[in-house]
N, C-alpha and C positions, 0 to 999 in steps of 0.2 A: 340325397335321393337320386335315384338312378334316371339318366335324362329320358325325357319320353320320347319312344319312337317315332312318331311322329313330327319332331323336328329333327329329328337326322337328316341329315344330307344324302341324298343318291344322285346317282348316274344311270343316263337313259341313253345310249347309242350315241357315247361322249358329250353329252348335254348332261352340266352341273346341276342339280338344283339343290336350294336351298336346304328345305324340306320335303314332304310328300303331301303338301297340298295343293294341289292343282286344281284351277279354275276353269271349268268345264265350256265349250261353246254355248254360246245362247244367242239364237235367231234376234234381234231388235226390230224385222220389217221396218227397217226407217234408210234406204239407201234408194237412192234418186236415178233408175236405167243401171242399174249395180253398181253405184259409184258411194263408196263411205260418204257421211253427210259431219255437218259437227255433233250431231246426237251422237254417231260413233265414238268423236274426240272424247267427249265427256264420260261416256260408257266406258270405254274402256281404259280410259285416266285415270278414272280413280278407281277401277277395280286393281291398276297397276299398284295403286298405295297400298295393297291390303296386307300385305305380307306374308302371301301365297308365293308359291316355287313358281308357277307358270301360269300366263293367262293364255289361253289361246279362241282366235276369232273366231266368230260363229260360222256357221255352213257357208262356203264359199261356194257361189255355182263355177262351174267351168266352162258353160256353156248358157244364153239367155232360158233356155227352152229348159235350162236343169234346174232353176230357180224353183222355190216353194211356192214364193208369192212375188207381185210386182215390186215388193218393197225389200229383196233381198238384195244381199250383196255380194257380187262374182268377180271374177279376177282371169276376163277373156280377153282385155284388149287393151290399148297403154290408156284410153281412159279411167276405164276402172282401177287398175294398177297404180298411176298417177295420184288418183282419188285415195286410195289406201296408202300409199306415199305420203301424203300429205299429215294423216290421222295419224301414223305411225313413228313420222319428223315430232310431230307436237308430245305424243306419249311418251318417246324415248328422253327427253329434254328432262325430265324430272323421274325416271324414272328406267332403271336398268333392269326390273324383271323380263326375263325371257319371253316372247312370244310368241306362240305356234299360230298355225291357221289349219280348220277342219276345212279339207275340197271336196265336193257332193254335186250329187246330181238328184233331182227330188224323182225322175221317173214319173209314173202315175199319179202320184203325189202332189203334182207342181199346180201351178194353175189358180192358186183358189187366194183368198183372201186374206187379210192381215187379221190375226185371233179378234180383237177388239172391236172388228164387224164383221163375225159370224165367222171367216176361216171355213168360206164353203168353195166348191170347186168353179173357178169362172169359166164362161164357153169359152171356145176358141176364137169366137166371133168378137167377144166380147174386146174394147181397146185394152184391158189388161188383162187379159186371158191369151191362149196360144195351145194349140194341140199336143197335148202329152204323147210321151211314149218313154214303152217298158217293154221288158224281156218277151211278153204276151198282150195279148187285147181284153185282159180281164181289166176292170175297173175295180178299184181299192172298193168304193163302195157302190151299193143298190142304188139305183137312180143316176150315178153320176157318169159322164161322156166317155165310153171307153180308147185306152189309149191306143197309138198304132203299133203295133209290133217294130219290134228294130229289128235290120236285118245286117247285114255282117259285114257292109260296109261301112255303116251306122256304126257300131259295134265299134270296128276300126279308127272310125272318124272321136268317137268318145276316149276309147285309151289313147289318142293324140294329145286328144283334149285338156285330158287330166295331166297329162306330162309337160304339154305346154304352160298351165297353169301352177304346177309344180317350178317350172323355169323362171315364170315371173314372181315367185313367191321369194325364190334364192336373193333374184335380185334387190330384193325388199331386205333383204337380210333376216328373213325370218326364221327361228332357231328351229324348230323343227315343221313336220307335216304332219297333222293326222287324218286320216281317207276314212269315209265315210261309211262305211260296210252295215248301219243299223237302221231301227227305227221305223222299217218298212220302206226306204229310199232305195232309188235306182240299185244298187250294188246288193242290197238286201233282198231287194227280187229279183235279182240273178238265183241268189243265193237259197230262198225259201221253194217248198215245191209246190207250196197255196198262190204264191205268185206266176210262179215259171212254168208254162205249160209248153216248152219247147221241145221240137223232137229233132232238131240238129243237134251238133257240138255244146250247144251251149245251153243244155236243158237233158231232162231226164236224171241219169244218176248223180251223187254226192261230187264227182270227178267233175261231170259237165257243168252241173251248177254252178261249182269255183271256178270255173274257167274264167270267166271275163271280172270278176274280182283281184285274182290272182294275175291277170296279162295286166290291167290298172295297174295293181302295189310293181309289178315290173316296173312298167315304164316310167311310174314316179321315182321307184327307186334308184332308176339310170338318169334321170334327167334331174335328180336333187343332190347338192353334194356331198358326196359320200360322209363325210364327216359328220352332217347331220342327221338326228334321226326321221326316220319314217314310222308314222303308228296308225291303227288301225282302233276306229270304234263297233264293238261288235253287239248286236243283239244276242245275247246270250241262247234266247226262246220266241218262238211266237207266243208263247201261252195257248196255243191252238192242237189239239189233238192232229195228229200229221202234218205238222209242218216243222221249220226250223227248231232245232233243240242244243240242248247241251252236247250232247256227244259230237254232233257235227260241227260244232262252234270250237270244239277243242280238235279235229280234225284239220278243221279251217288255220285254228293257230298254228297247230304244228305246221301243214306249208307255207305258211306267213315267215315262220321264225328260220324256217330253211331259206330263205330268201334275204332274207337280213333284217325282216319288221323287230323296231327296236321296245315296243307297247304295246299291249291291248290295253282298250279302256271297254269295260264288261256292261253295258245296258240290258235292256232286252225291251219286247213288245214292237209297234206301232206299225206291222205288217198286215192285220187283218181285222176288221171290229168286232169279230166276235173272239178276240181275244178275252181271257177272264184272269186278271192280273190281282194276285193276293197282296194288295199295295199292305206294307206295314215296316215300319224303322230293321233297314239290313234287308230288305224281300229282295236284292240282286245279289246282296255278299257271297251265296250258295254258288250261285253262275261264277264269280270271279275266282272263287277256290278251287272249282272246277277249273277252271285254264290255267290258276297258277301251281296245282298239282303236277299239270300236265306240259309244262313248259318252263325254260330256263328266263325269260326274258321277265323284266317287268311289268304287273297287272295292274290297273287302276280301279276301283272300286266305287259305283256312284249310285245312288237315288235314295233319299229319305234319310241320309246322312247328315242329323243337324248337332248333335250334342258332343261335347270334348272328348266324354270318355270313351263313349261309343266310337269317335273317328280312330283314337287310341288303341281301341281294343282292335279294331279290326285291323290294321297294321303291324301289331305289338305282336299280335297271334299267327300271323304268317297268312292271314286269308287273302290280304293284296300288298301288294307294297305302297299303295299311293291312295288316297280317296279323292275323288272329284267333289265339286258344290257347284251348284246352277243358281236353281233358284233359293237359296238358304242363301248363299251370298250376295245375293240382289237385296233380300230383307235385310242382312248384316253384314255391309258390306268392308268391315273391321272383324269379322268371322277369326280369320288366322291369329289378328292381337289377342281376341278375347280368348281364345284358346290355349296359347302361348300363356296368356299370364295365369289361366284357371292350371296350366299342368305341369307351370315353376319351368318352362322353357324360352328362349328370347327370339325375339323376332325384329326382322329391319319394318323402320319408317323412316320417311324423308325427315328433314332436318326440321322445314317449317311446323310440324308438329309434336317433336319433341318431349313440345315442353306441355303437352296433354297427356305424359304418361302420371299414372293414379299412383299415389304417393303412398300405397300396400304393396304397389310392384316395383321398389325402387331398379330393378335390372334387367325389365322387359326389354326394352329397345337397344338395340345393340347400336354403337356409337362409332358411325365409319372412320 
């Protein structure tokens, strides 16, 4: 039988991987003034065992004020840094999967509470609240504290930001970068014009919008070493009549990949609530096909992605090169084994587990 594509090896802006399954960020809200806590070790320990190509860390803030919530985890100062040192030392010890880290700024977005109680926006008064700010003084939603407009020293002071946290990230030895550009987050409302109501440089047309997106992926890309790659997660859509779409999304790539961006990973939504999103198995594949028609680099493919052949299909058929899993691999987080052995391909596991491969797969586990 001919091997499935989806354990083929690729190359991502000289980063090996194994396979094209890559382990997508996911927020934990469990870090302590932004410093990884041991729920990080554990989290992300054994998602290293899963025999995925790449794990990479959730939303890193770059700055306190870019946090989602007080329980995020950022990478502004040799505290923080240290603290991800630490999670990082214990990860790599049994484990040599790759690991990237997503840097973000939440914008209007930031402020509010851990999902598990309520994930509503806190005041600024409040001890774990702080005054946002975005591209405009619109508030994400109705009722909630609108943020301050940044203005272009701000602007200035954030693509430092990003760069400097880019620098500490090298030093970490982290395999690659992916910049945050979706989901309704600071760079996204640069980028949407439901967000951005500015009428300098950095608002109005398709040009202005990408501006301070695009001077970001600069600076990280100057201040990350060259060797490794830089990527970019994109909201494909708002799902909002006049706002962010596909065509600008493949606009957007294109000046990304004239810059050296070595990924897009294809999301879409979480810029506006009256988004109306047709959730159902592949409802973003269309977005990723979209940018990977329209670009030479590699596209990652994610949401609603749980089953073998469907991950198969979509790879085999040319619509991404790589899928992502978030929350499918929190439920199964042996995702890539089980996979591997439903479609007769092999996958690495550490030693100590071995001897748990199912005796219908005698040639699952490859044997270092």
């Amino acid at each position: 039988m001919p091997s499935p594509k989806l354990f083929e090896p690729i190359e991502v802006g000289g980063l090996s991987l194994a396979n094209r399954i890559v382990i997508a960020p996911m927020c934990q809200y469990s870090a302590v003034d932004g410093c990884m806590t041991d729920w990080h070790t554990i989290h992300l320990g054994h998602l290293a065992l899963s025999g995925a190509a790449l794990l990479t860390i959730e939303a890193t803030a770059v700055v306190p004020e870019g946090r989602i919530s007080y329980a995020d985890v950022g990478l502004w100062d040799d505290a923080t840094e240290a603290a991800m040192a630490r999670t990082l030392k214990a990860v790599r010890s049994y484990s040599d999967m790759p690991i990237a880290i997503q840097l973000a700024h939440a914008g209007r977005k930031a402020s509010t509470d851990v999902p598990w109680l309520g994930e509503k926006q806190i005041p600024a008064d409040h001890v774990n609240g702080w005054q946002t700010r975005a591209p405009s003084s619109a508030p994400y939603a109705e009722g909630e504290a609108a943020p301050l407009a940044l203005d272009k020293a701000e602007i200035a002071a954030l693509v430092q930001a990003f760069a400097d946290a880019a620098r500490r990230a090298a030093r970490l030895d982290i395999a690659a970068v992916q910049l945050h550009m979706a989901h309704g987050y600071l760079m996204h409302q640069f980028l949407s014009p439901l967000s951005n109501h500015r009428e300098d440089e950095y608002g109005g047309s398709l040009e202005n919008r990408m501006r301070f997106p695009l001077e970001v992926f600069d600076a990280v890309r100057a201040a990350f070493p060259a060797d490794r790659p830089v990527t970019v997660r994109l909201s494909g859509t708002d799902w909002v009549e006049g706002g962010w779409d596909a065509e600008q999304t493949v606009a957007l790539v294109r000046e990304l990949e004239k810059r050296g961006c070595a990924a897009a990973h294809i999301s879409s939504g979480g810029l506006d609530p009256a988004q109306k999103i047709p959730v159902s198995p592949n409802y973003q594949v269309p977005l990723a096909r979209a940018v990977k028609q329209a670009t030479t680099m590699p596209v990652v493919a994610v949401g609603l992605i749980t089953e073998f052949e469907q991950a198969e299909a979509i790879v085999a058929t040319g619509d991404a090169d790589m899928i992502a899993l978030a929350r499918g691999i929190l439920y199964d987080p042996r995702w890539p084994w089980h996979a591997a052995a439903h479609l007769g391909a092999h996958v690495t596991a550490p030693p100590q587990y071995l001897r748990s491969q199912p005796r219908q797969y005698r040639d699952l586990f490859d044997k270092a």
